[in-house]
Every structure is written in structure tokens, then in C-alpha cells.
C-alpha atoms as one frame of an Amber mdcrd trajectory, in Angstrom:
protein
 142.281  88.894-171.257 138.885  89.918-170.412 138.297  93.994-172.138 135.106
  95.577-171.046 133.175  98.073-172.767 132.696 100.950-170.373 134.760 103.873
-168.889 134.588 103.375-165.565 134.215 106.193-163.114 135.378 104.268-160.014
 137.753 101.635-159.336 137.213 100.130-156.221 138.753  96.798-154.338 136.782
  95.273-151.297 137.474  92.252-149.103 135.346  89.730-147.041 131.660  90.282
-147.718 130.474  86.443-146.576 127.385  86.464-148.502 126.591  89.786-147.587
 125.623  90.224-151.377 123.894  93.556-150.734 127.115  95.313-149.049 128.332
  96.552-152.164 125.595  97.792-153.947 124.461  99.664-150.841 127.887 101.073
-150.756 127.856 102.534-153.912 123.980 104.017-153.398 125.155 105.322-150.360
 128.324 107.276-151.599 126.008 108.338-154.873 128.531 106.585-156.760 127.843
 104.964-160.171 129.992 103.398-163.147 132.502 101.633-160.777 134.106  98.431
-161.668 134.504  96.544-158.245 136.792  93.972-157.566 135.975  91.671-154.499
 139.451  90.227-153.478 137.314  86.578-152.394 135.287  85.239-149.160 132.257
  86.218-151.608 130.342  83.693-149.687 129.284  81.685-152.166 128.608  77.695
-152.109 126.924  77.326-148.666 123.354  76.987-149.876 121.908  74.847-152.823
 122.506  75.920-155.905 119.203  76.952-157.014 119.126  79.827-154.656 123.104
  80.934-154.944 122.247  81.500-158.679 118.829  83.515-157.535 121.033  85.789
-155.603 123.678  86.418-158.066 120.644  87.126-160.422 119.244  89.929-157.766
 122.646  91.084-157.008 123.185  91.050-160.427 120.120  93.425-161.242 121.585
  95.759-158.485 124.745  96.497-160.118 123.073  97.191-163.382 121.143 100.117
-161.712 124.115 102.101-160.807 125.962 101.109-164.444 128.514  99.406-162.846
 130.252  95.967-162.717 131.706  93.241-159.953 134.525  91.214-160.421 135.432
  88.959-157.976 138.238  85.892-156.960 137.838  82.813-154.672 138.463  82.949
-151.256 138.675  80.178-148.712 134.877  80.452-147.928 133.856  80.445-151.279
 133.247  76.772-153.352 135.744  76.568-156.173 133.151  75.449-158.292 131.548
  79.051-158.781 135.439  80.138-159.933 135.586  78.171-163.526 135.725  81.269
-165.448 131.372  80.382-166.574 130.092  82.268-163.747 128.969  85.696-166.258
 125.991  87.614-165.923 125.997  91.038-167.355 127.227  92.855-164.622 128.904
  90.390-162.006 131.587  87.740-163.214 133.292  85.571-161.126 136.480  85.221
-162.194 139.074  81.756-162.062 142.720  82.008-160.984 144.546  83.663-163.314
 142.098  86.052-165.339 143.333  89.352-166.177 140.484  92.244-166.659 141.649
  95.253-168.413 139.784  98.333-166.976 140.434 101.774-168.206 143.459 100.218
-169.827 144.640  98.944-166.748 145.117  95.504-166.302 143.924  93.606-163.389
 145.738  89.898-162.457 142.824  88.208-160.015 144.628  85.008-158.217 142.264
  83.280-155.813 142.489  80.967-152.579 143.689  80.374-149.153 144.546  78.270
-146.855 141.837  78.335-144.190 143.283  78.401-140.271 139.951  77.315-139.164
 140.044  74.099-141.476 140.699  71.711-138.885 137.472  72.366-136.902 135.373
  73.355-140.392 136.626  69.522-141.248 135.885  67.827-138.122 132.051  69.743
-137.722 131.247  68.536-141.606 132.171  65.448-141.548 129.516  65.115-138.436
 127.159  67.010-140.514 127.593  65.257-143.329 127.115  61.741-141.883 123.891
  62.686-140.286 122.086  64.782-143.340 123.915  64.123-146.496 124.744  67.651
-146.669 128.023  69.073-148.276 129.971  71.108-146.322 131.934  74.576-146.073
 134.965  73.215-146.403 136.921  72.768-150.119 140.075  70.816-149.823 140.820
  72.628-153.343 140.454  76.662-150.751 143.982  77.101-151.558 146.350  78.924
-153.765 146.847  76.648-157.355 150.138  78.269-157.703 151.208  77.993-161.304
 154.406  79.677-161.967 153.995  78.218-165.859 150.990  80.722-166.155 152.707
  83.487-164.784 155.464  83.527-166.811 153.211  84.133-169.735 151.652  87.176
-168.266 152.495  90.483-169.607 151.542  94.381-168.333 150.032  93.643-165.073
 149.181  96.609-163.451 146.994  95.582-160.563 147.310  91.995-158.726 144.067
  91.137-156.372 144.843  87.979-154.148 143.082  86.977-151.223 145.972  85.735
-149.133 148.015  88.380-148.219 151.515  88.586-149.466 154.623  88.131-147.335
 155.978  91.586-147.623 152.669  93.394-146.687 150.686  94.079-143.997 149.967
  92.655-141.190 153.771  91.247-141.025 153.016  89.585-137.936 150.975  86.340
-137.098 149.681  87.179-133.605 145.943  86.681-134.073 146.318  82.760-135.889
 147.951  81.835-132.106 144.479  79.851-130.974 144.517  77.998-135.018 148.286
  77.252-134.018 148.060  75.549-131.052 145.024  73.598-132.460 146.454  72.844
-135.837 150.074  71.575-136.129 150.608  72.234-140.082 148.756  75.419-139.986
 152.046  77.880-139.622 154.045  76.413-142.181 151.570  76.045-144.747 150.612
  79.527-144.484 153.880  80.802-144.421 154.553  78.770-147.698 151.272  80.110
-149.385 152.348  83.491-148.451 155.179  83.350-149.878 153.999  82.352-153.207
 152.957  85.963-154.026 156.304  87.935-155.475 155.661  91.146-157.566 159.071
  90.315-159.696 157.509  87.087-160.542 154.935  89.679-162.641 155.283  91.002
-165.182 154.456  94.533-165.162 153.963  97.670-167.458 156.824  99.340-166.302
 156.217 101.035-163.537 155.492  98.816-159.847 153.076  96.711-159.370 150.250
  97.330-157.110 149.334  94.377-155.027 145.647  94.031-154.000 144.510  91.765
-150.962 142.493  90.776-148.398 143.598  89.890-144.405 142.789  88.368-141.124
């Protein structure tokens, strides 16, 4: 459990930002906000440029944050390396959390699982592995993107409140599949695996405080 030492004024959830580091601090400057614990629910965008300049930008996004009093919290995605997610990530005022932290805000607490299945990955695999053989560069592409389901874990989860995922559920919105149809007919696998990731994701599998559950998440 991960307790923090403020009252927050705000609670807010926000999806995809891609590296767009400055979206949420502008967002709370703009709506004269401050105090707010954010949770980004993954597709931070981090892991596509060396590390020496990722950690500069978490240190200037970091210095944002602190300005308004407020603090981020946020999962993996699919575009986001895994590496970042290990639970060391901390600075003051951002943390990135791994799979299976629970934040207690307000007394509220807050189950963060991370990781997709990308529909893209076929063509994000074929395009690196090009670019990789003629600069040495790593890719954008994480075999380890998905869901580490671990029921084990969950079991031993009490008075969850809040659950932030970045792959959608299978009981929430959007119910149908319509826009994957192009990642379909270029990917065999694609449907199923998604379909099995998305069911993954039951609110009786958590354990909550004894009211529902709210379910947090991303979509595409």
C-alpha cells in the first residue's frame, strides 16, 4: 500500500498522453486547479528516447506538479517500456507505479494494473526489427506490453475502491470491436488475444470495501 500525506482537492483519471508530458500540468493551470492527485491510466509515453533525457523530463514534469501541490500516478500502457514500471520510478511528485500497487488517496484506495496488448504490434515488430538491424537502436515495441495477470496477487487484495487499467474491461464501453477491423485482417491472433486480455478484468475478482467497485480505463 502506498499512503500519501496530503488531502487532495481533486481526483482526477486521464488516458493516452504519448509523451505529451506537459498535457496535464497545463490542464490543471488552466482549470486553476491545485492539490489533485492524478492518475494516468498508461500510454505515458515513456521509453522511446535514451534514458538520459526520459529521466530529464520526468525531472521537469516533475517540478511542474510540485507548483500546483499536486501529485501523478501513473500505470503502463502498451507504448510505454516496462522498465520505467518496477515500482523505483519516485520523484516527489510523479511515481510510476508497477502492476499491482494500490495508492490510498483520501482514504480511498486505488488498484493500478498496467498493459495491453498492442493491435498495431505486428507492423511496430516488423518496422524495428528493420530499424534495429540498420542503427542498433531499440525499438517501441515490448514483448512484455501486456497484461501480467496474476490472480495469486489479487486474491490478497483487500478494500479496493478504485481499479485503473489500461485495457478496457469486457463489460464496458466501447462493447464493440469495429475500429481494430484494419489490425484484424492484418494480424491473425490479434482478436482472440484481445478478447482474452479483456476478459481478464472482473470486478468480483476484487475485493472491495463494500460498496461497487469503480473501474477506471483507458480505450481505442
Amino acid at each position: 500500500m502506498i499512503y500519501t500525506d496530503k488531502t487532495y482537492k481533486h481526483l482526477i483519471f486521464c488516458g493516452d498522453i504519448h509523451d505529451n508530458y506537459d498535457a496535464i500540468p497545463n490542464f490543471i493551470r488552466n482549470m486553476d486547479l491545485d492539490t489533485c492527485a492524478v492518475f494516468q491510466a498508461g500510454d505515458f509515453g515513456i521509453g522511446f528516447e535514451p534514458e538520459h533525457t526520459e529521466i530529464k523530463r520526468l525531472e521537469n514534469l516533475n517540478k511542474r506538479m510540485k507548483h500546483s501541490n499536486s501529485d501523478l500516478f501513473s500505470i503502463r500502457g502498451n507504448h510505454d517500456n516496462p522498465l520505467y514500471f518496477d515500482g523505483t520510478m519516485i520523484l516527489s511528485n510523479v511515481r510510476l507505479l508497477k502492476d499491482y500497487d494500490v495508492v490510498n488517496i483520501n482514504g480511498w484506495n486505488v488498484l493500478g494494473i498496467g498493459g495491453a496488448t498492442s493491435v498495431d504490434r505486428k507492423d511496430r515488430k516488423n518496422y524495428w526489427h528493420i530499424q534495429e538491424h540498420k542503427t542498433k537502436r531499440k525499438g517501441d515495441y515490448w514483448a512484455d506490453e501486456v497484461i501480467m495477470f496474476d490472480e495469486e496477487k489479487l486474491n490478497t487484495l483487500r478494500d479496493i475502491d478504485i481499479v485503473v487499467t489500461h485495457s478496457a474491461p469486457n463489460f464496458c464501453y466501447p462493447l464493440t470491436k469495429g475500429n481494430m477491423q484494419q489490425w484484424i485482417d492484418n494480424d491473425d491472433n490479434i482478436e482472440t488475444d484481445v478478447a482474452i486480455e479483456n476478459s481478464w478484468i472482473k470486478p468480483w475478482k476484487i475485493r472491495s470495501s463494500g460498496g461497487d467497485c469503480t473501474t477506471t480505463y483507458r480505450f481505442f
